[in-house]
C-alpha positions as CSV (number, residue, x, y, z in Angstrom):
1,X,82.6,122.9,55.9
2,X,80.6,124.0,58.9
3,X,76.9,124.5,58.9
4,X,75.6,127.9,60.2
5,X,72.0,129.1,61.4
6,X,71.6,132.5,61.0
7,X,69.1,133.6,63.1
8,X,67.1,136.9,62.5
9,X,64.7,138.4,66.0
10,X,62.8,141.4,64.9
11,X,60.1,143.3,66.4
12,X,57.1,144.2,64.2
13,X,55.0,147.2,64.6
14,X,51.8,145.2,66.3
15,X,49.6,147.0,63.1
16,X,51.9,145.7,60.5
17,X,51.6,141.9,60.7
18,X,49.4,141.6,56.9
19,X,51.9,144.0,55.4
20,X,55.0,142.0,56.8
21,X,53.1,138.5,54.8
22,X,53.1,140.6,51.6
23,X,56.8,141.9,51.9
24,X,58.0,138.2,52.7
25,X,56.3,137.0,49.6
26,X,58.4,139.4,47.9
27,X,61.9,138.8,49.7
28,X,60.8,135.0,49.2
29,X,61.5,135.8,45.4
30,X,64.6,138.1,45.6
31,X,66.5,135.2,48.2
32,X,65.6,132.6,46.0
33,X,67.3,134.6,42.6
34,X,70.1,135.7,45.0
35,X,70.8,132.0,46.2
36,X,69.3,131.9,49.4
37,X,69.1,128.0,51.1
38,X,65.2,127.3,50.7
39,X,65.0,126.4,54.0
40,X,64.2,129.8,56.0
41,X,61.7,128.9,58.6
42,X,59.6,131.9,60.6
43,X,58.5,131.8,64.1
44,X,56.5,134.2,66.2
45,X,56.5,134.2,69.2
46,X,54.3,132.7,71.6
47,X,55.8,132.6,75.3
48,X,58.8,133.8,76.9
49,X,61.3,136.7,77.3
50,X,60.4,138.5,73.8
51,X,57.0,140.0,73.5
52,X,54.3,138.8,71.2
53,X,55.8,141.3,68.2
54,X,58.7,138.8,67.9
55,X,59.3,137.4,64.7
56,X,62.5,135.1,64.6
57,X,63.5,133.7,60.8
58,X,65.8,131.3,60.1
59,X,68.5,129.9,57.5
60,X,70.3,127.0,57.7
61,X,73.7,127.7,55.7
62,X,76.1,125.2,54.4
63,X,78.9,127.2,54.5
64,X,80.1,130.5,56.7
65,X,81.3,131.5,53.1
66,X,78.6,130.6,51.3
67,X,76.4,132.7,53.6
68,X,78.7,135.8,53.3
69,X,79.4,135.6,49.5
70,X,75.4,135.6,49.0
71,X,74.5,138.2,51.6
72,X,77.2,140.9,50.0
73,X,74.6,139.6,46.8
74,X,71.8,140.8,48.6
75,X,73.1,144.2,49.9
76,X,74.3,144.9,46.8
77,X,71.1,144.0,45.0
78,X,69.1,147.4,44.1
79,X,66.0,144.8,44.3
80,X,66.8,143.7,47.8
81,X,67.8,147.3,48.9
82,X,64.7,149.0,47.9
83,X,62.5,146.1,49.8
84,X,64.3,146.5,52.8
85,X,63.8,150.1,53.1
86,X,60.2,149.3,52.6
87,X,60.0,146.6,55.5
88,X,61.8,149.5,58.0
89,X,58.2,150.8,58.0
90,X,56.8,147.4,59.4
91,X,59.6,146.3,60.8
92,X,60.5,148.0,64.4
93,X,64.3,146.7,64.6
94,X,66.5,143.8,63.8
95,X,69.2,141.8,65.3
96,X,71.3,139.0,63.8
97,X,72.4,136.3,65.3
98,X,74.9,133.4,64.3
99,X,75.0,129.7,65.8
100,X,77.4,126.5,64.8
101,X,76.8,123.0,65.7
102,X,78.5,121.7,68.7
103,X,80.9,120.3,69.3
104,X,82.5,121.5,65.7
105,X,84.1,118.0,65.2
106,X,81.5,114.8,66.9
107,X,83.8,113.2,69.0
């Protein structure tokens, strides 16, 4: 099995930071049901090439397939549907991004 970090960057409307705390509480619940890892981590972002309405979060996956089965969960979820479209008021836009450990195989 690989590990993966799945990496989420998204930019929040600057006015929508208090909102975005009470929406998390609420995905917090739904990942956790769905089988999310309890390790998500959030950063915002202090210095550098994003502005200061970055927010990265992160999961730490045990499995590219354990990730996928438990995303097509979430999609699928009418829960986890209807609190997404309520974070694309707070939440500006949204990229994904994918990392593996390296070298796949320690020498």
């Amino acid at each position: 099995m690989v590990i993966v970090i799945w990496r989420q960057i998204q930019k929040i409307y600057q006015d929508k930071w208090d909102e975005l705390e009470e929406i998390n509480k609420k995905f917090n619940e739904i990942e956790k049901k769905l089988g999310f890892p309890d390790n998500k981590k959030r950063y915002r972002h202090l210095i550098g090439t994003q502005d200061m309405s970055t927010l990265i979060i992160e999961f730490q996956w045990e499995s590219m397939a354990k990730m996928e089965k438990t995303v097509t969960k979430a999609v699928l979820d009418p829960e986890y549907q209807k609190l997404t479209a309520e974070s694309q008021l707070i939440i500006q836009s949204s990229q994904w991004e994918l990392y593996t450990p390296w070298p796949l195989v320690p020498p």
